[in-house]
N, C-alpha and C positions, 0 to 999 in steps of 0.2 A: 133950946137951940133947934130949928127946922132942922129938918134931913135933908134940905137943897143947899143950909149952909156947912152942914158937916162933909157934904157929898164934895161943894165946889173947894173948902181946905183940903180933902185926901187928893182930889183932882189938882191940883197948887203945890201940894206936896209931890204927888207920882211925876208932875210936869220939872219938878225943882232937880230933884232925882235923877231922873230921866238926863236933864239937859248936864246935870254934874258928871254922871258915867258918860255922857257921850265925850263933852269936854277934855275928860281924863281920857278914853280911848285914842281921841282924836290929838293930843298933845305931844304924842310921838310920833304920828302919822306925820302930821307938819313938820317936826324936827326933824325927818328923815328926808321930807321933800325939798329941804336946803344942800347943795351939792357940801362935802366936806371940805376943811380948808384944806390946800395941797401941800401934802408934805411931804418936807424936804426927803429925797431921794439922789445920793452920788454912787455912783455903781463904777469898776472899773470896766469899761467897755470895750478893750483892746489891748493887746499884748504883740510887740514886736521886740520877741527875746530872743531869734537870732538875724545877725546883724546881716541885712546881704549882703556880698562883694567878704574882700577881703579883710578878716578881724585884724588888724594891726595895734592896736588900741591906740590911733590918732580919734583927733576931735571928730572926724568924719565919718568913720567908724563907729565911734564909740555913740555920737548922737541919731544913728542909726536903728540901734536901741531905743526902747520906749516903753511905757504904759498911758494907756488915755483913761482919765477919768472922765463921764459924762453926768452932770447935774439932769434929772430926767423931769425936776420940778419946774414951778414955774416961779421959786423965790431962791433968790443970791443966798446962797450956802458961804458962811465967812470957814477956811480951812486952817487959821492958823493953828498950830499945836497937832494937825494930825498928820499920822505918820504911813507910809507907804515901805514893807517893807520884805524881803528874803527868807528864803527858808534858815540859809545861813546868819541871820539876823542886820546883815547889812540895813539900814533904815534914811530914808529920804524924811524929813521932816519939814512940814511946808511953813513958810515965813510971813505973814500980812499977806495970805492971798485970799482973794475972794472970789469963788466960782457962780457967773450968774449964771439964773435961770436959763435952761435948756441949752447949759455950754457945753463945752467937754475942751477941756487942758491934756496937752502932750507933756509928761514927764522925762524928758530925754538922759539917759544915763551919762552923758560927756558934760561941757561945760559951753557957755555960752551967754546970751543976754538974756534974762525971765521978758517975759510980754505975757499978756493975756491967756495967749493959748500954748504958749511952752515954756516950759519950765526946766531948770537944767539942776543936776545932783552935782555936778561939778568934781567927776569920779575919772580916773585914770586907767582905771580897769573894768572889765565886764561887770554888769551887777547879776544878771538873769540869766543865769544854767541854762543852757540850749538843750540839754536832756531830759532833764526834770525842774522843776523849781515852781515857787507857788508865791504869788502875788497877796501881800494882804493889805488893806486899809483898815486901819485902825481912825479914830475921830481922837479931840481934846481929850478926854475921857477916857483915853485906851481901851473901848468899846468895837468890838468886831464891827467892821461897817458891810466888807465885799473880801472876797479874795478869787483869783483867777488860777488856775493848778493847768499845769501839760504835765507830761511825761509819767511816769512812776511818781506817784505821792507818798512822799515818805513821811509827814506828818497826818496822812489822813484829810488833807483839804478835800472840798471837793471841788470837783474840777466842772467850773464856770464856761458852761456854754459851749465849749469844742477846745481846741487849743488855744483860738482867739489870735493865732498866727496870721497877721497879713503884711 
């Protein structure tokens, strides 16, 4: 065997080599240059736990009351089976609803007609402690999702974002 054909297989080889480490280097490079797919993200975005004007506990009152959830993705989140609930354990659980992308739904504590963007617990009484109380969402799964806390936290929530009072 020549020495220019042993030379051009080790050069064939270091090229082979070569092009395989680059290949494998660069094979997470490119996976990484692909944006990730967006995921789903519902956060509770608003709390109005006390009511303004006069608490009477009528429907007008009472739907005065609220939490907003907001979808922050850009795909329809289906909510049935999760629950929205009390320190006291009081619990709102949602029924065939489907939050799309970049929505946000008014949970209103009285009662009234569900649409798209509000939703009614259909309650007679205050649900959200105007001194302390702590907001959770839980999913299908009874999996922590979000919770919103004001006042004194008597479970140790923590307290989402300011009091989230508007």
């Amino acid at each position: 065997m020549s020495s220019s054909t042993v030379t051009a297989r080790r050069l064939s080889a270091a090229v082979l080599s070569a092009a395989a480490i680059v290949g494998a280097v660069a094979l997470p490079a490119s996976a990484a240059d692909h944006a990730r797919p967006d995921r789903t993200k519902v956060e509770i975005s608003a709390v109005q736990y006390d009511a303004p004007g006069r608490e009477d506990r009528s429907r007008r009152s009472l739907n005065k009351e609220w939490v907003e959830l907001t979808n922050t993705s850009r795909r329809t989140v289906n909510l049935d089976g999760w629950t929205l609930k009390n320190e006291d354990g009081d619990t709102y659980t949602f029924d065939h609803y489907r939050l799309e992308g970049r929505a946000t739904v008014r949970i209103h504590t009285g009662w009234g007609h569900d649409t798209d963007s509000d939703l009614y617990m259909d309650r007679h009484n205050e649900v959200w402690d105007n001194r302390s109380d702590t907001a959770t969402l839980r999913n299908d799964h009874d999996r922590f999702v979000d919770d919103a806390s004001w006042g004194h936290h008597r479970h140790g929530g923590r307290h989402h974002g300011g009091n989230r009072h508007h």
